[in-house]
Backbone as ProteinMPNN parsed JSONL, in Angstrom:
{"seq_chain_A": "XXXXXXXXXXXXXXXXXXXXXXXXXXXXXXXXXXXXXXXXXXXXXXXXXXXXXXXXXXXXXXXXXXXXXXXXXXXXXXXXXXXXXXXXXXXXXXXXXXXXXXXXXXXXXXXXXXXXXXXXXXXXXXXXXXXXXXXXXXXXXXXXXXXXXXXXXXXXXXXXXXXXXXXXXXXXXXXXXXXXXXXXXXXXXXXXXXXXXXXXXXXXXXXXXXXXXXXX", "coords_chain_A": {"N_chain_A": [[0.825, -1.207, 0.0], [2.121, 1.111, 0.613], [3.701, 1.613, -1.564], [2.142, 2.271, -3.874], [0.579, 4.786, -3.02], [2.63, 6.165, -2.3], [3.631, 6.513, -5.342], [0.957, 6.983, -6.354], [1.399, 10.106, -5.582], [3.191, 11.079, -6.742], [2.859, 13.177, -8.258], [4.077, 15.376, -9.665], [5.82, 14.619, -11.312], [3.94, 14.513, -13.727], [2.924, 15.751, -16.648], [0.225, 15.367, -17.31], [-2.174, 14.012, -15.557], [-3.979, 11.47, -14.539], [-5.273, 8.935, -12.937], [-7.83, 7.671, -13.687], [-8.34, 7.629, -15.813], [-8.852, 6.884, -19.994], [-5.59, 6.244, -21.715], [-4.318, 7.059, -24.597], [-2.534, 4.587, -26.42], [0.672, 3.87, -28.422], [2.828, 1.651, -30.309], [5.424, 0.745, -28.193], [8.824, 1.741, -29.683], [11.366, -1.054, -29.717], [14.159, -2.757, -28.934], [15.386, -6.332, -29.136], [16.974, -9.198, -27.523], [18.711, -11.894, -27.601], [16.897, -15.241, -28.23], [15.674, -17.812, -27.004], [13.092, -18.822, -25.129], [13.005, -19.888, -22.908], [12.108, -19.321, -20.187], [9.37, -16.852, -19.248], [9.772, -13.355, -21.211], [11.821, -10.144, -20.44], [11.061, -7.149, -19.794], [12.834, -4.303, -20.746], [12.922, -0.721, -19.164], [14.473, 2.262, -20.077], [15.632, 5.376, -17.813], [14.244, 8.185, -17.276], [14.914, 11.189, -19.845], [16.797, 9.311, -20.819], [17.052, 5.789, -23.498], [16.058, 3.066, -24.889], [18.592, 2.363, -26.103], [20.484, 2.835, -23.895], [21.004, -0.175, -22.974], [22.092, -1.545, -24.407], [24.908, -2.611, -24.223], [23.959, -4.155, -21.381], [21.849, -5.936, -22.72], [22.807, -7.375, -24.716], [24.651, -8.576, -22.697], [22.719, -10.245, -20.806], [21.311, -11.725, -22.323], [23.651, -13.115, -22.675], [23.782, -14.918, -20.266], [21.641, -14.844, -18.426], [19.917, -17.283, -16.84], [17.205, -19.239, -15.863], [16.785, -19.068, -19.79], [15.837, -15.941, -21.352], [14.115, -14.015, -23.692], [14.934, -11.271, -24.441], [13.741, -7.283, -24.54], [14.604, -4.044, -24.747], [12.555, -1.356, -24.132], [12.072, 2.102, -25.924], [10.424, 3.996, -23.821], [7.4, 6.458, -24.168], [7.515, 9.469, -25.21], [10.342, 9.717, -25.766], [13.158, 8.988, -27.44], [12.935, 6.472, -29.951], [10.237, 6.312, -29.762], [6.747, 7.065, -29.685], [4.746, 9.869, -29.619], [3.566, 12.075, -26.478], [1.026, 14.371, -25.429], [0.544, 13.584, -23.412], [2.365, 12.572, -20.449], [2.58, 10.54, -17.584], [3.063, 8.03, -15.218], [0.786, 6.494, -15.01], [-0.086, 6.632, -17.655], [2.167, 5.369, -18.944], [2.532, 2.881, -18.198], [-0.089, 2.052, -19.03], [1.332, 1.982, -21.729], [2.976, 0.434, -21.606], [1.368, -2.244, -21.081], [-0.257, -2.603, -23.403], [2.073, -3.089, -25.183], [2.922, -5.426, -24.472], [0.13, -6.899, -24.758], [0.27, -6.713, -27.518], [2.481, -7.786, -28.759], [1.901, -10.478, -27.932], [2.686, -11.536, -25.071], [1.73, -13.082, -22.566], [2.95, -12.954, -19.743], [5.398, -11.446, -18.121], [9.038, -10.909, -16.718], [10.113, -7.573, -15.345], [11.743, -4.973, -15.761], [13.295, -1.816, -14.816], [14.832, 1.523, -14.815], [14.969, 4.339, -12.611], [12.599, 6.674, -13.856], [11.864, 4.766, -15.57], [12.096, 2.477, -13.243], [9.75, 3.412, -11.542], [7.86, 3.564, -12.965], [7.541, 0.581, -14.122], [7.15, -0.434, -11.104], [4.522, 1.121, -10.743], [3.109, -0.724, -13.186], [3.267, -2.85, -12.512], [1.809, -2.733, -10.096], [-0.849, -2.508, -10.602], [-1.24, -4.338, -12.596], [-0.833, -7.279, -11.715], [-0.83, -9.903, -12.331], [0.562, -9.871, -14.818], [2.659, -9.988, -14.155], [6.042, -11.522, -13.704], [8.264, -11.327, -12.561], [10.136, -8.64, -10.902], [12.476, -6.024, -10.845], [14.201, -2.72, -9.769], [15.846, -0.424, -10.465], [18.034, 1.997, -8.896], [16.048, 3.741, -7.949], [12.924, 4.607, -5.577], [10.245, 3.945, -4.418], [9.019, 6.819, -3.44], [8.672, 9.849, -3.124], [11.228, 12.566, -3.572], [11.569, 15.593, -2.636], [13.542, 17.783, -4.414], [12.998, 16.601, -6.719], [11.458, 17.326, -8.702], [12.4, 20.337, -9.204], [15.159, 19.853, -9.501], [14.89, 18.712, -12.341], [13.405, 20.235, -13.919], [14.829, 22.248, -14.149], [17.033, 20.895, -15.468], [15.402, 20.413, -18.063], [15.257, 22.896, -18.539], [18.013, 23.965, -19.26], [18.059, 22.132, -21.293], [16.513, 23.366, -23.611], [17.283, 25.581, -23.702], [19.671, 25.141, -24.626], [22.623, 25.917, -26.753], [23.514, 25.933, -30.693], [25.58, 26.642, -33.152], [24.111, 26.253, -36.491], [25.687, 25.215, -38.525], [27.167, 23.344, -38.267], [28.833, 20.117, -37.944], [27.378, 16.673, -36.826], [29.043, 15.831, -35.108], [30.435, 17.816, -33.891], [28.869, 19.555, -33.047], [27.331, 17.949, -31.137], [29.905, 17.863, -28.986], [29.642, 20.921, -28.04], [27.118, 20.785, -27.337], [27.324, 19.229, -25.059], [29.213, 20.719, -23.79], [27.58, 22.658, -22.929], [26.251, 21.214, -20.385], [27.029, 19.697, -18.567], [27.953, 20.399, -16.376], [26.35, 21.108, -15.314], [24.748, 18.664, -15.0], [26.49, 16.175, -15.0], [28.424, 13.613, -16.454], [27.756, 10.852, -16.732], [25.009, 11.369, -16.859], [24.715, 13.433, -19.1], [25.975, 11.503, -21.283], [23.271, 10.159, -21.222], [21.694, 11.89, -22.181], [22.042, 13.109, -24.293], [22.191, 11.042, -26.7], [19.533, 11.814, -27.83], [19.854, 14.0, -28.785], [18.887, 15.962, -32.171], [19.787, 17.099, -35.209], [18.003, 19.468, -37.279], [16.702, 18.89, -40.895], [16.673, 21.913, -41.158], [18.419, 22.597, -40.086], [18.378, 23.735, -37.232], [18.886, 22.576, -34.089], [17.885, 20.049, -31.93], [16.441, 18.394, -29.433], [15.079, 15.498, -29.073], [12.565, 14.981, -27.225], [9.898, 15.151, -26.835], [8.296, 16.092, -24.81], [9.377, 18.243, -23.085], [8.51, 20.058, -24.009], [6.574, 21.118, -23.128], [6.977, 22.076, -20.79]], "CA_chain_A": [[0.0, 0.0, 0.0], [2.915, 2.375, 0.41], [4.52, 1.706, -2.838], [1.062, 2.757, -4.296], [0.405, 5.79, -2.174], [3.519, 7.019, -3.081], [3.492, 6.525, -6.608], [-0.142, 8.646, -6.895], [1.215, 11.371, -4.907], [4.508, 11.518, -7.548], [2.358, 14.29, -9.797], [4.896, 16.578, -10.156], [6.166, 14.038, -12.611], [3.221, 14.134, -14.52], [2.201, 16.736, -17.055], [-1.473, 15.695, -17.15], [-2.292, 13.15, -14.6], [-5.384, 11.066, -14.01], [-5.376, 7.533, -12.901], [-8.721, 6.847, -13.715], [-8.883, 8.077, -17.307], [-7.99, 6.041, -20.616], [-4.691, 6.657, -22.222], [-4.268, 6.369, -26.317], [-1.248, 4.205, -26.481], [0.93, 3.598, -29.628], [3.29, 0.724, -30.284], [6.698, 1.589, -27.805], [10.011, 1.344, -29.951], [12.315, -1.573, -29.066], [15.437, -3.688, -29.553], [15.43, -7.342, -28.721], [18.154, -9.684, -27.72], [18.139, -13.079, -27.691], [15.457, -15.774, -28.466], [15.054, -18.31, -26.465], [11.96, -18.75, -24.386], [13.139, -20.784, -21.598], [11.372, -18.8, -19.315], [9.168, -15.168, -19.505], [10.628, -12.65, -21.786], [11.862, -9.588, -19.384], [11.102, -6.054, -20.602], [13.688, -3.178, -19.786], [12.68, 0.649, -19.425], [15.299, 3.381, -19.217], [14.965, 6.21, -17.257], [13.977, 9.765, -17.694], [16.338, 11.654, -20.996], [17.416, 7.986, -21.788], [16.642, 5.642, -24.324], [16.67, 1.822, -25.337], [19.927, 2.18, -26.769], [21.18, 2.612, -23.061], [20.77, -1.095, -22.766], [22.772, -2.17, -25.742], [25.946, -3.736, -23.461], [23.588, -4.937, -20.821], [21.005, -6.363, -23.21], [23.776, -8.587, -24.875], [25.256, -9.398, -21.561], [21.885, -10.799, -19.87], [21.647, -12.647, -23.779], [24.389, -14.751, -22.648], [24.241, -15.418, -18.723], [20.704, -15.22, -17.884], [19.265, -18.575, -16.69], [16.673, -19.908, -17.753], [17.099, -17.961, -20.74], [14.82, -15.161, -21.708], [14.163, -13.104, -24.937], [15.049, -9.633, -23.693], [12.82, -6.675, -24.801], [14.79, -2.591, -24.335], [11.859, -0.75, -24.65], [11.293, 3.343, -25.797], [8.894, 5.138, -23.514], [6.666, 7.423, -24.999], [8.344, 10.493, -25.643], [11.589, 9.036, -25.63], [13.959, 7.968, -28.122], [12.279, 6.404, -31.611], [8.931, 5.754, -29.678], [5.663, 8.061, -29.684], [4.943, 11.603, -28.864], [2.186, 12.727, -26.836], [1.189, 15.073, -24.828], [0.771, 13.169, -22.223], [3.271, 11.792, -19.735], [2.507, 10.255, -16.527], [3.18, 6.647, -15.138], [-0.601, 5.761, -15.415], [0.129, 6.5, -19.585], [3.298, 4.6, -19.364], [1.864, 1.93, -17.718], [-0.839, 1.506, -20.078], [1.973, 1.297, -22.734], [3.694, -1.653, -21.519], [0.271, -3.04, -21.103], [-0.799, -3.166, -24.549], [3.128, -3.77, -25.943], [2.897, -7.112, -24.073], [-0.586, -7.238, -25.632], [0.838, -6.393, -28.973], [3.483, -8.707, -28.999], [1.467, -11.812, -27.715], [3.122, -12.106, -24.252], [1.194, -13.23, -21.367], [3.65, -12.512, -18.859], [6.562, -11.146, -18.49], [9.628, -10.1, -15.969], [10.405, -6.143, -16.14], [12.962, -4.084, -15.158], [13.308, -0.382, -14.87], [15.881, 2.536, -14.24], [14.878, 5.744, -12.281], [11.779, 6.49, -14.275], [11.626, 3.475, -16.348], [11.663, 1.59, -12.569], [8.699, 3.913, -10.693], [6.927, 3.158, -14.281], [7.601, -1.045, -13.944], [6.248, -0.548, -10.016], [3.151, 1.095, -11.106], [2.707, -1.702, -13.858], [3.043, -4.407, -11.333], [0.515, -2.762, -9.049], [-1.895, -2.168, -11.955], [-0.975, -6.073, -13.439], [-0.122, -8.157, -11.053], [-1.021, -11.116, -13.418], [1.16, -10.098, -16.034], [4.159, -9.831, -14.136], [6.321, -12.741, -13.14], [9.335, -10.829, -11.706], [10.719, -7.016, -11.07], [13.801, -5.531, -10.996], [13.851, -1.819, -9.63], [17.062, -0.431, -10.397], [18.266, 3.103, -8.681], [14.803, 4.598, -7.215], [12.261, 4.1, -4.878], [8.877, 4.785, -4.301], [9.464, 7.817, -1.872], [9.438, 11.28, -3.474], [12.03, 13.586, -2.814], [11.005, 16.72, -3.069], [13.976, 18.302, -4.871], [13.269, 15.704, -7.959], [10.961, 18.182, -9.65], [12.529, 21.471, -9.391], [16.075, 19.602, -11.153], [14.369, 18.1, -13.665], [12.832, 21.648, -14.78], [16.422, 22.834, -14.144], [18.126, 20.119, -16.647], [14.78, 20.447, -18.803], [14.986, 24.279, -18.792], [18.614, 23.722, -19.937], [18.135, 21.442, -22.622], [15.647, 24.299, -24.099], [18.142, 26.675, -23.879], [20.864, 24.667, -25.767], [22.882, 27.25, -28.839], [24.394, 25.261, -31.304], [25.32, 26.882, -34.954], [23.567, 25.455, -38.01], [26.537, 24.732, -39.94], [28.647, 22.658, -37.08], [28.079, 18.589, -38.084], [26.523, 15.823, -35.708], [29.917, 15.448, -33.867], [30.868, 19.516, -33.444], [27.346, 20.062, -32.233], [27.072, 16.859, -29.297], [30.161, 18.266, -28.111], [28.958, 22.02, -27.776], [25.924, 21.173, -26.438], [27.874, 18.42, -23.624], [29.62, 21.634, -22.547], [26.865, 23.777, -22.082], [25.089, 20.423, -20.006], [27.634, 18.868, -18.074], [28.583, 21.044, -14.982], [24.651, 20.76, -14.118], [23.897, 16.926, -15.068], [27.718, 15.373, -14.573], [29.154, 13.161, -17.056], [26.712, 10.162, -16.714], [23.468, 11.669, -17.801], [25.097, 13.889, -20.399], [25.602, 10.856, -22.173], [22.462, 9.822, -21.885], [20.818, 13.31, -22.778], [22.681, 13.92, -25.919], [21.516, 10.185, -27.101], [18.29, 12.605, -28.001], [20.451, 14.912, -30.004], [19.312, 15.706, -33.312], [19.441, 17.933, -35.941], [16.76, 19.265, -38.282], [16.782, 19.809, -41.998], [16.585, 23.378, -41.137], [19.911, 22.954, -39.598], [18.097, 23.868, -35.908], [19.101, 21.76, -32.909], [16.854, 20.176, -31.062], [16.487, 17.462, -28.652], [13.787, 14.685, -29.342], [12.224, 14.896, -26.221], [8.189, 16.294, -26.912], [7.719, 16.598, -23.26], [10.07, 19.674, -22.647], [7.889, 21.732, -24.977], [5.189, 21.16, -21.936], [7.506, 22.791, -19.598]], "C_chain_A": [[0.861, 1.259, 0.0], [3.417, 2.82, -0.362], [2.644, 2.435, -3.464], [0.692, 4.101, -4.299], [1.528, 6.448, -2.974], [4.05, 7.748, -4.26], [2.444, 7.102, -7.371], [0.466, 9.764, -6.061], [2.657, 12.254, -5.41], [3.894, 12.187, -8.451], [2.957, 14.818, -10.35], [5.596, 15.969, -11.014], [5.313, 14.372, -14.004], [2.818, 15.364, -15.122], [0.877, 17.097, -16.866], [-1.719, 14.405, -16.041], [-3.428, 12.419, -13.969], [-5.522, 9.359, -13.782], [-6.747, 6.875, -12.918], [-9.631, 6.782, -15.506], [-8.08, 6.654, -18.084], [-6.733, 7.131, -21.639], [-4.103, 5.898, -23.727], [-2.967, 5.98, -26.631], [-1.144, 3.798, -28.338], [2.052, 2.516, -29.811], [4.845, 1.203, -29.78], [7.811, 0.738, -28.995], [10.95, 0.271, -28.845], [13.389, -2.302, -29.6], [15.4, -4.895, -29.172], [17.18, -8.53, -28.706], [18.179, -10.947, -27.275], [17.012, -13.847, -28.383], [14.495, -16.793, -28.057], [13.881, -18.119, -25.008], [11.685, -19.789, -23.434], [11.716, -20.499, -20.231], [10.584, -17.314, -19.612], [9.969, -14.261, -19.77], [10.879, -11.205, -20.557], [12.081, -8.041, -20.392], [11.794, -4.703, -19.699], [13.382, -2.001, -19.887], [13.617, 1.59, -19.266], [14.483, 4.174, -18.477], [14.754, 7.991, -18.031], [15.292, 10.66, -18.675], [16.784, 10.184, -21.61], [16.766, 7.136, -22.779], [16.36, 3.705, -24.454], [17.8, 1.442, -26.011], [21.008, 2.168, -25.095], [21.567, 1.261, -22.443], [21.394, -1.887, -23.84], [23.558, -3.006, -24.759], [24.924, -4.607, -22.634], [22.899, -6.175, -21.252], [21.624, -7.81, -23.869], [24.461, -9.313, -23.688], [24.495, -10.13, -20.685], [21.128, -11.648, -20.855], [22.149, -13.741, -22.999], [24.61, -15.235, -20.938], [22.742, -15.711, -17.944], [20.462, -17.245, -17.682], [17.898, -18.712, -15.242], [16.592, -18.85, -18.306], [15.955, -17.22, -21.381], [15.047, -14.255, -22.824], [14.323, -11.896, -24.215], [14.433, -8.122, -24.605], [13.666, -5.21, -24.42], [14.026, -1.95, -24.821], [12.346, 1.298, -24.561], [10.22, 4.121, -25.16], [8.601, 6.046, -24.227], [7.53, 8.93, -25.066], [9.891, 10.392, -25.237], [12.058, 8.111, -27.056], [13.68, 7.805, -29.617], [10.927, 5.798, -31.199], [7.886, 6.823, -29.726], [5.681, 9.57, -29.054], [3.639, 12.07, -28.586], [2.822, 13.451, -25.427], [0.888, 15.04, -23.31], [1.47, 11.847, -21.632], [3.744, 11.768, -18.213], [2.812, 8.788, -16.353], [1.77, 5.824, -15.02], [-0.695, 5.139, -17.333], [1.194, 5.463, -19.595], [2.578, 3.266, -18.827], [0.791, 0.969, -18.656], [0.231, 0.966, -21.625], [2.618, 0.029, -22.557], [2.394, -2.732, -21.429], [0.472, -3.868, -22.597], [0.935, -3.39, -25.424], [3.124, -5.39, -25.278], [1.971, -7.773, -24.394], [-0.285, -7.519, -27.471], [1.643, -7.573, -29.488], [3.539, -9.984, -28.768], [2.289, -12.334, -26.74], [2.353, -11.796, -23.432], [1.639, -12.612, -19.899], [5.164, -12.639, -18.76], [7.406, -10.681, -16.82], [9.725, -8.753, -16.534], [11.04, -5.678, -15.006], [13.129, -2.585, -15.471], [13.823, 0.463, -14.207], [15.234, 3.917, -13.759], [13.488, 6.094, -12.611], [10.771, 5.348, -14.71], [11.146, 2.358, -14.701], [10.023, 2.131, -11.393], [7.635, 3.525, -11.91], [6.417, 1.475, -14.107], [6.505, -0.955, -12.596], [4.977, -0.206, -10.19], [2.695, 0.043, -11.884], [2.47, -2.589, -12.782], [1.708, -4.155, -10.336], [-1.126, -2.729, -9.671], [-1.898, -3.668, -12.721], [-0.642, -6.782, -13.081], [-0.325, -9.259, -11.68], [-0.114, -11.619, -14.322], [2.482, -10.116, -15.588], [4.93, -11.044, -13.295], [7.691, -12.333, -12.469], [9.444, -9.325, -11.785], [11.641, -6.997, -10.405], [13.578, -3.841, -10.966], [15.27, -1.455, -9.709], [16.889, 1.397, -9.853], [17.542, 4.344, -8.415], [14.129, 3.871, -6.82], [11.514, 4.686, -5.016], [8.826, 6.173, -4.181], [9.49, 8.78, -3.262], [10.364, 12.244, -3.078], [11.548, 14.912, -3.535], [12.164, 17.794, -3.717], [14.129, 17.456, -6.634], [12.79, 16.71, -9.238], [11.431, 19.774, -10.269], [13.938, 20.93, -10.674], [15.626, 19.243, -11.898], [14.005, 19.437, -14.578], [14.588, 22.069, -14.907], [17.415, 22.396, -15.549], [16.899, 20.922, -17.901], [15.163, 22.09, -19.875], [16.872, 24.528, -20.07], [18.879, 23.643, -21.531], [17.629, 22.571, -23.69], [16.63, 25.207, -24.383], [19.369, 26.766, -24.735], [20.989, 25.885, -26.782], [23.752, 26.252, -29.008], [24.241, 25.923, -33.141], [24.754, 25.861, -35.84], [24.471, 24.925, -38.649], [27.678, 23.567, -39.334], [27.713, 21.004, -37.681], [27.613, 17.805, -36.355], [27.464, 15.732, -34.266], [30.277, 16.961, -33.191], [29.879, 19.984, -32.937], [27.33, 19.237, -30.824], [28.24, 17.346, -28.648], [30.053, 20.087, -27.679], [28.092, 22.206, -27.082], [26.369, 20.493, -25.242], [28.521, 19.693, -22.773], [28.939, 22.358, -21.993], [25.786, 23.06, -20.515], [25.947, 20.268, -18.472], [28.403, 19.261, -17.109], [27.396, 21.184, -14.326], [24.775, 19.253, -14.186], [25.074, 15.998, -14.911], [27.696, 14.366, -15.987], [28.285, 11.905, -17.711], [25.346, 10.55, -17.165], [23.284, 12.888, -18.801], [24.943, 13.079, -21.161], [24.094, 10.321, -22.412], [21.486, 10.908, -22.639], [20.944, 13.045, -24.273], [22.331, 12.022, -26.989], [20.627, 10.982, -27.857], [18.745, 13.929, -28.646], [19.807, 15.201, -30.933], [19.359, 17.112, -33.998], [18.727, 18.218, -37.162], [17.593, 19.286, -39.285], [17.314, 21.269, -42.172], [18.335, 23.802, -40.419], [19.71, 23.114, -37.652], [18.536, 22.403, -35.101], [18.05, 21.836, -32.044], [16.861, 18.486, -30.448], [14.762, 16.589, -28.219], [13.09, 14.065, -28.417], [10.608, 15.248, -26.366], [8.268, 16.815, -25.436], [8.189, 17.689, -22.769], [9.112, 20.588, -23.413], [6.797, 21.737, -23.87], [5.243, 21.855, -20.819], [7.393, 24.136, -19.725]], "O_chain_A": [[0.464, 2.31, -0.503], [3.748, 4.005, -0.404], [2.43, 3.494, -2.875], [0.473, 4.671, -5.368], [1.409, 7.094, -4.016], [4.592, 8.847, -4.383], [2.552, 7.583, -8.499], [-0.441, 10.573, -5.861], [3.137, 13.309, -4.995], [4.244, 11.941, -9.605], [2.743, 14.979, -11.551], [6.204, 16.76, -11.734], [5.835, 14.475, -15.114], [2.34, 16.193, -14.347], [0.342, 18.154, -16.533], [-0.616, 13.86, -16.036], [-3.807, 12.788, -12.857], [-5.945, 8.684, -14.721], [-6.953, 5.797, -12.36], [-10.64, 6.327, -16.044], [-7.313, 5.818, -17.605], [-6.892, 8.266, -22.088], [-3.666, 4.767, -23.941], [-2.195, 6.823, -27.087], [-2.017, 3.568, -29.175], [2.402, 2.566, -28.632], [5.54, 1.869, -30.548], [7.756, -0.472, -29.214], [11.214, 0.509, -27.667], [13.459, -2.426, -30.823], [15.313, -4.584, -27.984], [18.097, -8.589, -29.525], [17.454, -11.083, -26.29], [16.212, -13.217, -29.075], [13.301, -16.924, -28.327], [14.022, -17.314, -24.087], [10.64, -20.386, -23.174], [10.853, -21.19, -19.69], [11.27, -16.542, -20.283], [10.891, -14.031, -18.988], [10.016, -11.218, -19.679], [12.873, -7.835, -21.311], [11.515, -4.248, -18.59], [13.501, -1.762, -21.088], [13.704, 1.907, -18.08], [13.267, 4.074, -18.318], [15.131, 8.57, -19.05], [16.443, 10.744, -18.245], [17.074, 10.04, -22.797], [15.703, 7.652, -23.124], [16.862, 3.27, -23.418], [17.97, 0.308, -26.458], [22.101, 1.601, -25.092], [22.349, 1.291, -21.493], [20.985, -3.037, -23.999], [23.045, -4.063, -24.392], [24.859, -5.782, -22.995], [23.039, -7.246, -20.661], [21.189, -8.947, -23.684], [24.779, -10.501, -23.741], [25.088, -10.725, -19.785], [20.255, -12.357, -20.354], [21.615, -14.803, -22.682], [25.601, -15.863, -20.564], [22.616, -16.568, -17.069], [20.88, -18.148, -18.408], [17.88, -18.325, -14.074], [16.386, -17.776, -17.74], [15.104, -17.898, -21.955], [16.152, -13.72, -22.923], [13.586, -11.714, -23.246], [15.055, -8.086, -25.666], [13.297, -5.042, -23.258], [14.278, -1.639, -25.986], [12.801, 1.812, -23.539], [9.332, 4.747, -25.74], [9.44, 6.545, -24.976], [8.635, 8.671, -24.588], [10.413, 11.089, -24.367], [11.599, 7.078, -27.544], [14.017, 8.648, -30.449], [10.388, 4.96, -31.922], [8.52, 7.869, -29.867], [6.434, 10.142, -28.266], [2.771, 12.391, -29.397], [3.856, 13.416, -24.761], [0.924, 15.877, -22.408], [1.358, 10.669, -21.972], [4.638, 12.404, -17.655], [2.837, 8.178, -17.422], [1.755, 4.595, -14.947], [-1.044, 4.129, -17.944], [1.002, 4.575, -20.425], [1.925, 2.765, -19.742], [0.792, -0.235, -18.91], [0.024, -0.008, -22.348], [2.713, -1.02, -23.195], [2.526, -3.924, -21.706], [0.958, -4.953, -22.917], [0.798, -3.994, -26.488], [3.402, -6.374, -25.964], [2.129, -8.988, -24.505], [-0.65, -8.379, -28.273], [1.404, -8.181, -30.531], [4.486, -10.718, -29.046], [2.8, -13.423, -27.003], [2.045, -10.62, -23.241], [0.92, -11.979, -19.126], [5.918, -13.535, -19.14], [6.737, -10.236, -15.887], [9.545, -8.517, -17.729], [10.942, -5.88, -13.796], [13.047, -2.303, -16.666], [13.545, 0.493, -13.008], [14.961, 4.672, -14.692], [12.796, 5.869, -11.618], [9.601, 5.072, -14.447], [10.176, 1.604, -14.766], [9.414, 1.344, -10.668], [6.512, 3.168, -11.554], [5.239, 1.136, -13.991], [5.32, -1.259, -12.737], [4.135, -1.045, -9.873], [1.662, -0.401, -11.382], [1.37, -2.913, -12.334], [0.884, -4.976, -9.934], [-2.216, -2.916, -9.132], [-2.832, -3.884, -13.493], [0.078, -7.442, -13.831], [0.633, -9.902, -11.252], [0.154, -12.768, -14.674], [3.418, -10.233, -16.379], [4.401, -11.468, -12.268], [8.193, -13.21, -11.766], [8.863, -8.751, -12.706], [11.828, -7.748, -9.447], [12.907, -3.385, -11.892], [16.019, -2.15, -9.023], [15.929, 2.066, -10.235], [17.94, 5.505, -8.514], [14.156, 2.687, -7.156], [11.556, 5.792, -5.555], [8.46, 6.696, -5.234], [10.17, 8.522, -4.255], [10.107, 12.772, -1.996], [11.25, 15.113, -4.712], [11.738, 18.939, -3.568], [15.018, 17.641, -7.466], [13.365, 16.894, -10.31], [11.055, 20.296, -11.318], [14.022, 21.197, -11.872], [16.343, 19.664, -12.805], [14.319, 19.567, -15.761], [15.259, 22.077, -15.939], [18.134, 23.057, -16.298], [17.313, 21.856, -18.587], [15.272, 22.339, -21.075], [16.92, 25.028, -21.194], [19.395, 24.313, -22.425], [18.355, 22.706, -24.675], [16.707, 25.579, -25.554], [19.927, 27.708, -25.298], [20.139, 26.554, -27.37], [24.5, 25.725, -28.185], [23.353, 25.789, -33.983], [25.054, 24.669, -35.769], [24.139, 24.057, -39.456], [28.698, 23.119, -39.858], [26.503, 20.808, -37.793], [27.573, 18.277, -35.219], [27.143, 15.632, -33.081], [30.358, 17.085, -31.969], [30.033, 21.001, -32.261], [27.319, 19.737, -29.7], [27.981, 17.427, -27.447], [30.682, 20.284, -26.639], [27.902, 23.173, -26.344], [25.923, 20.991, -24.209], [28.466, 19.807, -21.549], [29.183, 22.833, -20.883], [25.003, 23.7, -19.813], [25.482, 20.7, -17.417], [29.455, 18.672, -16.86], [27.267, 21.345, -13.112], [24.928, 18.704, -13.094], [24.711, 14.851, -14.65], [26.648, 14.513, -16.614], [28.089, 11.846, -18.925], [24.706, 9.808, -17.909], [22.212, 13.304, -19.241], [24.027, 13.256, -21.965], [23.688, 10.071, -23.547], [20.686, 10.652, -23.539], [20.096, 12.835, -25.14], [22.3, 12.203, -28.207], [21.017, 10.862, -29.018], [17.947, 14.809, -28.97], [19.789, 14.016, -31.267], [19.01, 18.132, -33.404], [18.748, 17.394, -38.077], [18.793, 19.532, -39.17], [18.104, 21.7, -43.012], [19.034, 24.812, -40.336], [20.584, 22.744, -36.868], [18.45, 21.298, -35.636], [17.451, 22.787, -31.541], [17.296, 17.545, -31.112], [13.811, 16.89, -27.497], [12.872, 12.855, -28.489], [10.352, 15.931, -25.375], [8.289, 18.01, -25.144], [7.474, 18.258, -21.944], [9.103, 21.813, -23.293], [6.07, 22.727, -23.955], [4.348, 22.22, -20.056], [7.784, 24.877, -18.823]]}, "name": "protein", "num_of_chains": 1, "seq": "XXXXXXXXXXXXXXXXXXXXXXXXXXXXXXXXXXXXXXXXXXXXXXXXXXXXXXXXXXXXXXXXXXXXXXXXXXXXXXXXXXXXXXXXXXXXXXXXXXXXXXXXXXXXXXXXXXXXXXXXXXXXXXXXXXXXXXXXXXXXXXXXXXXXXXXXXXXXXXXXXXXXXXXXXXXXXXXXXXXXXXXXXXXXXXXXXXXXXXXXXXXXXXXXXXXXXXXX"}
């Protein structure tokens, strides 16, 4: 009941926030690794700025050591990465997406694992699906809000927004331009995963493939 509690009273995550509404999910981006189906496939979420590409080494390394051996699943949350963009993003919405991707993909039940975001996302699933879930893995957060989570997040967010990078600089003269303007707020570690979310338009503009900052 506390993990619960806690997890409705994490709003300040949530742009729009309603745990009793429905949420129009779209099919999350993922990578898969492995194939046997020893046991329930185990689906991984990054966390908040990151991606399913942060899961590349691990994804091959839990390939060859898991036992019994499981198909492994690095999913895209919704405004994240190469998966959907809406305008809403709460862990009730995310929640519903891993729903229907485990619908989608014709798995009954599954382990899941989740970093920071990606693991307060998994805990809501589990409390919302206890059926579908046959293990969890909470990596590097807890229920518990801290109440300085929301103001950095606007802080990095406000950042990212603020990024200058010339038009004419390529893919590599731009990620490090924008790492310097990042990386004396966010440290070294979630630079890289920021700038993952790099890109640049046509138009030459820089911009970071995040939707959810334009909400801020």
């Amino acid at each position: 009941m506390m993990i619960r509690n806690s997890l409705s009273r994490f709003s300040s995550f949530s742009v729009k926030i309603n745990a009793f509404r429905s949420y129009a999910s779209q099919k999350m981006a993922f990578n898969v690794y492995g194939s046997s189906e020893e046991a329930p496939p185990l689906i991984v979420m990054h966390g908040l700025f990151g991606s399913k590409q942060n899961w590349r080494g691990i994804g091959k390394a839990l390939e060859v050591k898991l036992s019994p051996k499981r198909k492994i699943y690095a999913v895209d949350a919704r405004n994240h990465g190469e998966s959907f963009h809406s305008p809403e993003h709460n862990y009730a919405a995310i929640s519903n997406d891993i729903k229907e991707f485990l619908k989608q993909e014709g798995i009954p039940k599954a382990a899941v694992m989740g970093h920071s975001m990606g693991g307060r996302a998994m805990m809501y699933f589990a409390l919302e699906n206890p059926d579908l879930v046959d293990k969890m893995i909470v990596v590097d957060i807890s229920p518990v809000n801290v109440p300085r989570d929301f103001d950095y997040m606007k802080n990095i967010i406000q950042h990212m927004i603020d990024i200058k990078v010339p038009s004419d600089k390529s893919m590599a003269q731009g990620r490090l331009i924008a790492e310097k303007q990042l990386i004396d707020l966010v440290g070294r570690g979630t630079v890289d995963f920021i700038m993952l979310n790099l890109k640049k338009m046509p138009s030459g503009e820089w911009v970071f493939g995040l939707f959810f900052i334009k909400l801020f």
